[in-house]
N, C-alpha and C positions, 0 to 999 in steps of 0.2 A: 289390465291386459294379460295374455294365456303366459309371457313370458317376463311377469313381475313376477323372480323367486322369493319373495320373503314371505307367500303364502305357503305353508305348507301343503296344503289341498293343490295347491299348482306346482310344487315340485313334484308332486307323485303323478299328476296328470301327466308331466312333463316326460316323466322317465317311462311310462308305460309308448308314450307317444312312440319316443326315439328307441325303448325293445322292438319296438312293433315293427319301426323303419327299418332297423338292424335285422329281425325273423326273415323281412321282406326282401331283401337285398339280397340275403346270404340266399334264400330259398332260389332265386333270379339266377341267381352266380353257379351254385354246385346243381339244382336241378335241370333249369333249361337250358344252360350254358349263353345267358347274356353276357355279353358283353366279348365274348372267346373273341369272336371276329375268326375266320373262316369255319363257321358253320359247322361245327365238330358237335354242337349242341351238350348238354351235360346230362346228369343221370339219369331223369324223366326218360329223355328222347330214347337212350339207349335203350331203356328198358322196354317203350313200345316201338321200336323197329323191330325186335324179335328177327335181326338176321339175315333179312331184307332179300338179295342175290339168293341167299343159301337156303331159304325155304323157299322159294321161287322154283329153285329147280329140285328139289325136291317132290314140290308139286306136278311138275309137269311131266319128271321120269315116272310117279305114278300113273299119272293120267296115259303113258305113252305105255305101260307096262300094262295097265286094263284093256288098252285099245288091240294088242298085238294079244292079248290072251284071246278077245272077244272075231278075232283074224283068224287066231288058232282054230278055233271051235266052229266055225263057219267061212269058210276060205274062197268060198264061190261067191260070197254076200260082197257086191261092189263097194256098198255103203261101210263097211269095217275095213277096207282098204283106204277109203276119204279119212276115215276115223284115226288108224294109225299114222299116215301122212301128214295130217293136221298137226296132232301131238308129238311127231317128231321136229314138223319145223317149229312150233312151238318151243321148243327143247333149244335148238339150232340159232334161234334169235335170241336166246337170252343174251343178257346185258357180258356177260362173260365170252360168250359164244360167238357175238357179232354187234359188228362197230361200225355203224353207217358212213365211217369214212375209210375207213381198213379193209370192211368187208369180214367173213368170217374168220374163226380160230380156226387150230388145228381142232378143239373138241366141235365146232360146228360144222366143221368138214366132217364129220366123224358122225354127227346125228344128222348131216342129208344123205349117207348111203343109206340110212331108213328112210329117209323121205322118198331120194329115186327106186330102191327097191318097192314101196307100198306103191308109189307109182305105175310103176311096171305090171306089179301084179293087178292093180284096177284097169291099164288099159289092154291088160291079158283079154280081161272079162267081157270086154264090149257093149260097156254098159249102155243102154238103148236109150236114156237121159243123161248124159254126161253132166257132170258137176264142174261148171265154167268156173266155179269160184276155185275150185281146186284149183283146176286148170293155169287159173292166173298165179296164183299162190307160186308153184313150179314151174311155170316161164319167167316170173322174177328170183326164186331164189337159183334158177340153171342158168339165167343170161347174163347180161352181160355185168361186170366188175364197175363198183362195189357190190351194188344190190345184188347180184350174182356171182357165180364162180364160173362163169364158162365152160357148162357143159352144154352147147350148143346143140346139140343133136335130142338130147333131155329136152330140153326150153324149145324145140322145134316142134316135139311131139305135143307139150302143152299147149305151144301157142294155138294145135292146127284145133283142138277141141272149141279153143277161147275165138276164134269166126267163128266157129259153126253157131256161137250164140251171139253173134256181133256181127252180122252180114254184111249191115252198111256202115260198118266203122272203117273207114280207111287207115286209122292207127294201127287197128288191129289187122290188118294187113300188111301194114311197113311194119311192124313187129314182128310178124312172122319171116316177111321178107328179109328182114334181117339179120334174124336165127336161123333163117335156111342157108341164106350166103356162107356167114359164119360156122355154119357145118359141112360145106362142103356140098349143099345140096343145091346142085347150082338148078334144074328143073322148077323144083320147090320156089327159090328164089326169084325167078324169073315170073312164075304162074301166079305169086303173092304181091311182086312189085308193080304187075301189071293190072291187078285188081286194085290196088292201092291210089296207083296212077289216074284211074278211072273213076275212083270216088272222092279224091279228094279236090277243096274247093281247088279255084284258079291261085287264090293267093300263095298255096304252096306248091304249086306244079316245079316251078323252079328247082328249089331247095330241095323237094324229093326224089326229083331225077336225078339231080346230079349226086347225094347221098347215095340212092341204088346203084348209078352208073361205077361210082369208086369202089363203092362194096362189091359187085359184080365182076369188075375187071381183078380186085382183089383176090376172090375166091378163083379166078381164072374162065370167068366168064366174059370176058370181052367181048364188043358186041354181037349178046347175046338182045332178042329181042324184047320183048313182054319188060323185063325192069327197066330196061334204059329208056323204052322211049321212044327209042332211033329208028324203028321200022315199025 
């Protein structure tokens, strides 16, 4: 048997066995960090995360710092204004930046005045193909809390891009409807909930009127017609 010692050829088997188990253990222990229990992992891991958050954003303030050089250098080109936008909310959602139950930092607050600014300057240009993905990109990080910060009048101007590529989406109408009430833009609101109102199945006619009707009377629109319904 492997663990009859009075052979000598089986105690040295034996002692290379239990180094080997011992090498293993310990390599388990300080490199991957088995056993730690909450995931702290050991030296291996640390050494290929490389930093993780912190070259993240590293990456993405470069990327946001070529996009606003390549703005610089051609300021009329729409598509360089998509480009620094992008790269700035990129920046703005980092894991630092923004907490899908908090909503944004103060530093993500800080990298969407480059987002609304690149904004502003693309829908300066009047670009003759709008870029719906933009579009949607800054009606969710302008509207409404978490996913947004509430700048309603921002996320209004977005939303109106994001129908012009969605005609028969009724969402994309109570989305806009919604950002417009919320801004103050009671016309807007009325002209969106009323489009809303007319494409959406029967199942929700309910639920969406009475939503617009409270949003409406909200903004100080009370019965006003086209969102509520009522005329």
């Amino acid at each position: 048997m492997l663990f009859d010692l009075r052979s000598p050829g089986r105690r040295r088997v034996i002692k290379v066995v239990y180094l080997f188990l011992a090498v293993l253990i310990g390599v388990g222990l300080i490199g991957f960090g088995v056993g730690t229990g909450g995931n702290f992992g050991g030296l291996f891991n640390a050494a290929s995360s490389g930093g993780g958050s912190a070259s993240g954003q590293v990456t993405y303030t470069k990327a946001l710092a070529k996009a606003r050089k390549e703005a610089k250098a051609s300021p009329k080109d729409p598509a360089v204004w998509v480009k620094v936008g992008e790269a700035a909310l990129a920046v703005a959602q980092l894991p630092q930046n923004y907490d899908s139950s908090l909503g944004y930092s103060k530093s993500g607050h800080a990298a969407l005045v480059a987002v609304k600014n690149a904004w502003n300057r693309y829908l300066a240009l009047v670009p003759q193909h709008p870029n719906t993905i933009f579009a949607e990109e800054v009606a969710s990080a302008f509207g409404e809390p978490p996913t947004g910060i509430g700048d309603y009048v921002t996320a209004e101007s977005a939303q109106e891009l994001v129908v012009e590529g969605q005609s028969k989406s009724w969402t994309a109408y109570d989305a806009l409807a919604v950002d417009a009430y919320l801004a103050k833009d009671l016309s807007a609101g009325q002209q969106a909930g009323a489009k809303a109102i007319a494409l959406a199945p029967k199942s929700q006619l309910t639920t969406l009127k009475e939503t617009l009707q409270a949003l409406a009377a909200q903004a100080g629109a009370t019965g006003a017609t086209g969102a509520t319904g009522a005329t």
